[in-house]
N, C-alpha and C positions, 0 to 999 in steps of 0.2 A: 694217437692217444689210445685208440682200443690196442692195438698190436702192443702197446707197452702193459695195460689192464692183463690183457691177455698171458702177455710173461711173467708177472706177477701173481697171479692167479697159476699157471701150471710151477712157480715156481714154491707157492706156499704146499704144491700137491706131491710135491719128493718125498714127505715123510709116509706115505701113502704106498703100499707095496707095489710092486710093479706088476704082477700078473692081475688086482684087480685095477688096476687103471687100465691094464690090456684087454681084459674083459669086461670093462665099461665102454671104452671107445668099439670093441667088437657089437657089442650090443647098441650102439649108437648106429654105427654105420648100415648093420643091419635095419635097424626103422627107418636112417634114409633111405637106404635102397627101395623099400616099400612103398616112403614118400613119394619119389619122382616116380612109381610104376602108374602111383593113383593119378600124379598130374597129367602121365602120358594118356590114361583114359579120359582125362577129362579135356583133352584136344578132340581125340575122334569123336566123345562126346558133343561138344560145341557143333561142328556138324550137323547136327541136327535142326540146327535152329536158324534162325532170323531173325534179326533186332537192330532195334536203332541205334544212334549213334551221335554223338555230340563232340567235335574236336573243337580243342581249345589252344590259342597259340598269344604270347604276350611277351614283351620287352619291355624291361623297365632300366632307366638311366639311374644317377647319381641321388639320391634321397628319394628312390621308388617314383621318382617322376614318369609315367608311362610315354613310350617314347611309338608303341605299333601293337596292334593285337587284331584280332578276329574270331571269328567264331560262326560255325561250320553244323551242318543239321545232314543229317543223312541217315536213311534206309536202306535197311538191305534186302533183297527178295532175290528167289532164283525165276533166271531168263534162260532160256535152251540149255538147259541142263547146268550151267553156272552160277556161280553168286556175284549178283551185280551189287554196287555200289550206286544208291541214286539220290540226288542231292535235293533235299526239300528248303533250308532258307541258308542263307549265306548276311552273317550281323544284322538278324531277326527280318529280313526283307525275304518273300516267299521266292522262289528261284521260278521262272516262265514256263511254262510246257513245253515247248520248244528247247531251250535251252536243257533243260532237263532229260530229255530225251535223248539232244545229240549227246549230251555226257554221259549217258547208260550208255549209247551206241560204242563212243572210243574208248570207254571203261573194258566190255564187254570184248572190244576188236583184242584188248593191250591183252587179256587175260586168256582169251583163245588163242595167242600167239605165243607166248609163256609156255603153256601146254602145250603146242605143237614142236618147240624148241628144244623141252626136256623131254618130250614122248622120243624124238630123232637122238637124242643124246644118248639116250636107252636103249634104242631100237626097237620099240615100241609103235603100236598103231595110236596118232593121236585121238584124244579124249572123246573129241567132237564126232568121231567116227567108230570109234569102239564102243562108244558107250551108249550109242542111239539103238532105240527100243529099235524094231524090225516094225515094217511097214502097217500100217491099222492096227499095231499095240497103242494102249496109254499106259502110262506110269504106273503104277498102284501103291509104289513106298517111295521113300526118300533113296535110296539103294538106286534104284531105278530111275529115281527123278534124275540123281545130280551124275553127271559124266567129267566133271573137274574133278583133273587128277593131282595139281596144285594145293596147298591149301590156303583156302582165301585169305585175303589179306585182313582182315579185321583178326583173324588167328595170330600169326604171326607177328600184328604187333600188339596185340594182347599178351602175349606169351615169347616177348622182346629175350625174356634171361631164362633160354633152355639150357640152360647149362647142366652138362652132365655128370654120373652120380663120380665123384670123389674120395676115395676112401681117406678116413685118416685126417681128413680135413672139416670136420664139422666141430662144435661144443655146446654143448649144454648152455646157457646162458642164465635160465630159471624157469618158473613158471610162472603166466600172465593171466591177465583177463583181458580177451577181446571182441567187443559187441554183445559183451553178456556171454561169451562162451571162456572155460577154462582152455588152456593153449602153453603149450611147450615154444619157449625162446628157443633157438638155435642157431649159431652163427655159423656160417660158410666162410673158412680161408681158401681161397679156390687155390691151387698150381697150373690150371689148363683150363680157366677160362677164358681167356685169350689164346688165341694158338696161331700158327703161321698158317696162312692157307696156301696154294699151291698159285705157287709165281709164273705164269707165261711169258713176263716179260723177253724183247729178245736180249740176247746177252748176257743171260742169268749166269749159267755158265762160265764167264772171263773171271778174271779176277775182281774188279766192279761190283759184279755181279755177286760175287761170296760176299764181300765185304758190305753189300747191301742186306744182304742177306742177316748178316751176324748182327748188327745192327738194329735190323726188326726183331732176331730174339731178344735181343739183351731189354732191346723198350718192351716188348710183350711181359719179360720177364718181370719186369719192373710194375708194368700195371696189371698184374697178377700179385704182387706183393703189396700193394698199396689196396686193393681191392677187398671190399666185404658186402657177406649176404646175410642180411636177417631177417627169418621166418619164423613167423609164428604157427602153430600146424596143431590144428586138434589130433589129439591123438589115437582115439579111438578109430576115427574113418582116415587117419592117416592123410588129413588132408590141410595142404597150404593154406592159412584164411587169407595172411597177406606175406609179402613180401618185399624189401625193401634192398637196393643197392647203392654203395656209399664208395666211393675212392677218399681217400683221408688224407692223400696227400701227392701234389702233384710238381714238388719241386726238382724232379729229375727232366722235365719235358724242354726241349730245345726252344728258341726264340721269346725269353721271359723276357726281355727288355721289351717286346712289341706289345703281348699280352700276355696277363697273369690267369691262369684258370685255379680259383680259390676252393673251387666245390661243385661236382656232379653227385647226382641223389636222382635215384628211379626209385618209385613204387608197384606194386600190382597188388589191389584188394579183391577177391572172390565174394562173390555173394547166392544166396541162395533163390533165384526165382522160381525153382519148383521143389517138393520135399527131395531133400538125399541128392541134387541136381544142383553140381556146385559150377558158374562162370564167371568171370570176367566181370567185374563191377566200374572198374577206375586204375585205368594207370597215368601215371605221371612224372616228368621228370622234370629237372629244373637245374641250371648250371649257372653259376656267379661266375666272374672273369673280372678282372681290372685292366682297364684301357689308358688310353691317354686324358679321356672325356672325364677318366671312375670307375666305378664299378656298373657294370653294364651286368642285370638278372635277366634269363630265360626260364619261362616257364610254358609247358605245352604238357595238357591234359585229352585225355580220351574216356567219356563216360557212356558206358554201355547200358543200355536197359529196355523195357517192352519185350522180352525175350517173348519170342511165339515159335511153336514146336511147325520145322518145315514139313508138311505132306502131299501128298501127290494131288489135291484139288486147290493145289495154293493158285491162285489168280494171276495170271500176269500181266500187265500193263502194256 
């Protein structure tokens, strides 16, 4: 339905000359490019910080009858120079000392092992070792504190739809209000946000292997064609408030007689916990399917908040 809006709308804009339709979408693409410069800062940004953390995970059956859920508490602080992940209640019951500890411990093993993988991938000295002050130093900055050379995991899935800048692919949608701010719609048809990544497989090479190959383009192709991003972005600081991704349609996918996937939807909403200092508030996604049972909802959220600025007398447990 949007992809048909969508041709309906460029096609009422023919009578429209063409050099300014070329210098409207130039001037477009230019403020995105701007866009995603401000997101990339507000990654290294987040760095800075420690917050907590609320995961949310639910299944629901045939007339939203709930079929499994839980719900997940956790802190984050840095340990030897890392960002641990440490788990306070798990379905409102406080999580033991003990337990809690040995899960910092193989939190903390899995994550210095990460970094010693891509440090050798690089040829690089790992994190744990390059990045430790010299003997009778303390800390004095965050710079200093943190030697993870990864970026931790609450980032990245914060920040699930990096997807890069596009020319030619954005439009205007309107202008909004949201949260009491003025804000520019803008829709994303991505071409390459899906893309093939590099196959190890063995045999790639045979013919199999082409034919496997061709196969993944033409489905990437296809959920690149189905795929849409809409952001809302104040415009003056150039910045995303939220963002939301939607596939519209998913009837080219193999095995529908087994299951039907009716609808995937991701969000991400930014929030402001300190002035001019924009993070991570709530993402969310949620995917419908029809089964043999019915329709069978997933919904799994992630709400971030408590934000406190990391520094080199932070405490550690």
């Amino acid at each position: 339905m949007t992809r048909i809006i969508a041709a309906f709308v460029a096609a009422s804009l023919l009578s429209v000359p063409a050099p300014s339709l070329t210098a409207a979408q130039a001037d477009l693409d230019a403020f995105m490019q701007e866009v995603l410069a401000r997101r990339d800062d507000n990654w290294k940004k987040l760095q800075q910080y420690i917050l907590d953390e609320r995961e949310q995970v639910e299944i629901r059956g045939p007339a939203r009858i709930p079929l499994w859920g839980q719900r997940r508490d956790y802190t984050w602080y840095i340990r030897d120079g890392f960002f641990v992940r440490s788990p306070v209640k798990f379905n409102g019951v406080t999580i033991s000392e003990s337990d809690r500890r040995k899960y910092e411990s193989d939190y903390l093993k899995r994550v210095q092992r990460r970094d010693e993988r891509d440090a050798r991938r690089q040829g690089s000295a790992p994190a744990a070792d390059a990045g430790s002050p010299p003997a009778g130093d303390t800390p004095t900055d965050v710079a200093s504190l943190i030697r993870q050379s990864q970026q931790p995991e609450f980032i990245s899935s914060a920040y699930f739809m990096r997807f890069r800048f596009d020319a030619g692919s954005y439009a205007l949608a309107g202008r909004e209000q949201l949260d009491g701010r003025d804000v520019l719609r803008i829709e994303y048809y991505p071409t390459n946000l899906f893309r093939q990544g590099r196959d190890r497989r063995e045999g790639q090479d045979g013919r199999e292997g082409q034919d496997r190959k061709k196969e993944d383009a033409v489905l990437l192709r296809l959920l690149n064609k189905v795929a849409l991003i809409t952001m809302w972005i104040e415009p003056a600081s150039h910045q995303i408030v939220k963002s939301t991704f939607d596939n519209v349609s998913f009837d080219f996918l193999p095995g529908r007689w087994l299951v039907q996937v009716d609808d995937v939807t991701a969000s991400m909403t930014m929030g402001q916990p300190f002035p001019d200092v924009w993070l991570p508030r709530t993402v969310e996604m949620n995917v419908a399917m029809h089964l043999a049972l019915g329709q069978v909802a997933f919904h799994y959220a992630l709400d971030y908040h408590d934000y406190r600025l990391a520094d080199a007398t932070i405490r550690i447990r």
